[in-house]
N, C-alpha and C positions, 0 to 999 in steps of 0.2 A: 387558353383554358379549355378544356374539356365538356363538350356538352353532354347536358341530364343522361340524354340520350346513352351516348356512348360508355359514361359512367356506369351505367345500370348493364351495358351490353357485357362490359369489362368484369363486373361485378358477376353476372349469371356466367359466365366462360369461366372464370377464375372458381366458381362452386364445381362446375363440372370436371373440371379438371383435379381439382382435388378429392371428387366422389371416386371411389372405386368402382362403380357401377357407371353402366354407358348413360344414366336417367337421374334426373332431382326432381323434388316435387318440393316446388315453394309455393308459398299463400301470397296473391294478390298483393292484399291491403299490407302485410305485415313489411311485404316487400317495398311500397309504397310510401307506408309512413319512415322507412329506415334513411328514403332518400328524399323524403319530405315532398312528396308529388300526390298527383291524384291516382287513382289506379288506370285511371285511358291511359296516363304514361308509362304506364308499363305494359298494356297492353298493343299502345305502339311500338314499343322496343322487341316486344315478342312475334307483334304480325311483320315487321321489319327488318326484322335481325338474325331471326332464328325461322329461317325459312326451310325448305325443304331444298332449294337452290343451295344455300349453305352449309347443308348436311346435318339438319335438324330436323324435329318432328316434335310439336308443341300437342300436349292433348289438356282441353279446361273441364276441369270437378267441378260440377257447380254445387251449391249449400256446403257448408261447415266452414265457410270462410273464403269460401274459392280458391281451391288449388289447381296449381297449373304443374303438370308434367314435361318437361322437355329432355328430349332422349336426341342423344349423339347418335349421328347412323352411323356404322360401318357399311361400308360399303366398294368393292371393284373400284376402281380409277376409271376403267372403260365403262364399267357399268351405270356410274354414275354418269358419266360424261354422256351414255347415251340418252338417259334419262333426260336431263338437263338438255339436248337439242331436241327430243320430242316435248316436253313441256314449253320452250322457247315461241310453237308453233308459227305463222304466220306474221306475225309481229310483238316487237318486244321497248317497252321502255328503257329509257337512259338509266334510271335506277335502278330496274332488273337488270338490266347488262351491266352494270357497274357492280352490282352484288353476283352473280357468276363470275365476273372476274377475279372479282376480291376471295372466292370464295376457293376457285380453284389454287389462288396464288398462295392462301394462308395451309391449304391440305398439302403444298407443295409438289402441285401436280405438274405445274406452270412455276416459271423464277420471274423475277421483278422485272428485268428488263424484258420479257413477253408480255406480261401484266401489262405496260406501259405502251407496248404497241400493239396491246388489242382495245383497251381503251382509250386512245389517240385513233384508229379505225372507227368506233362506234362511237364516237363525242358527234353531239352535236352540228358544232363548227367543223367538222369535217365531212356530215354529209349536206351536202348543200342540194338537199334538193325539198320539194314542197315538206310542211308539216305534213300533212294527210297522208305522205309514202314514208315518209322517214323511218317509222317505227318499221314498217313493213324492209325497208334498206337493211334498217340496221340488225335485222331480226335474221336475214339471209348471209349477211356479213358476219356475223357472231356463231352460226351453223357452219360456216363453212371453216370458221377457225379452229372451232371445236372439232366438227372432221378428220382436221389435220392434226390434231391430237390423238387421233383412234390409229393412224399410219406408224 
């Protein structure tokens, strides 16, 4: 079964995609109570989900209920890509590298079986070296894969 989480992710991608416009503007709370949560859970789904790595851009209204605006980019293939290794900077977590992965592989920029051996590269269990570098490891390994993407 499906977590909250993802439900609500499926839900906000499934509006966009049916909008004619690159942007929706949904209410918080309205969106909250539809899936019976608090609204932090929706605004985890939003600082989470719908990131600028993903090729999103969230803006929050605050007063008349709290609307939130999320706009699809368009944008370059390379363009992005370059973005996304200067954002990466000096080090990067396992779920930011795992959401660039996902994010390239759902734009179709990258196919599954890349997807699979860039994330088998930055897991974890595969850099075996201290916590305290790893992120810095895997932050150099994920730029360099992206690199080879721009060739």
């Amino acid at each position: 079964m499906a977590r909250l989480s993802d439900l609500i992710e499926a839900f906000i991608k499934e509006m966009l995609r049916n909008s004619e416009k690159r942007a929706i503007e949904i209410k918080r709370n309205e969106l909250a109570n539809n899936f019976n949560c608090a609204p932090s859970q929706i605004n985890y789904v939003l600082s989470t989900r719908f990131t600028i790595e993903r090729g999103y851009a969230v803006e929050s209204k605050r007063g008349g209920g709290g609307h939130i605006r999320i706009i699809r980019l368009d944008v370059d293939d390379k363009q992005h890509i370059y973005s996304m290794i200067n954002q990466i900077g000096d080090s990067i977590n396992m779920m930011k590298a795992i959401s660039i992965v996902n994010f390239l592989l759902e734009k179709g920029i990258i196919k599954e079986r890349e997807a699979k051996i860039m994330l088998a590269a930055i897991n974890n269990r595969t850099l075996s070296v201290d916590s305290e570098v790893k992120n810095n490891v895997r932050a150099s390994v994920l730029k360099s894969m992206l690199a080879s993407l721009l060739r």
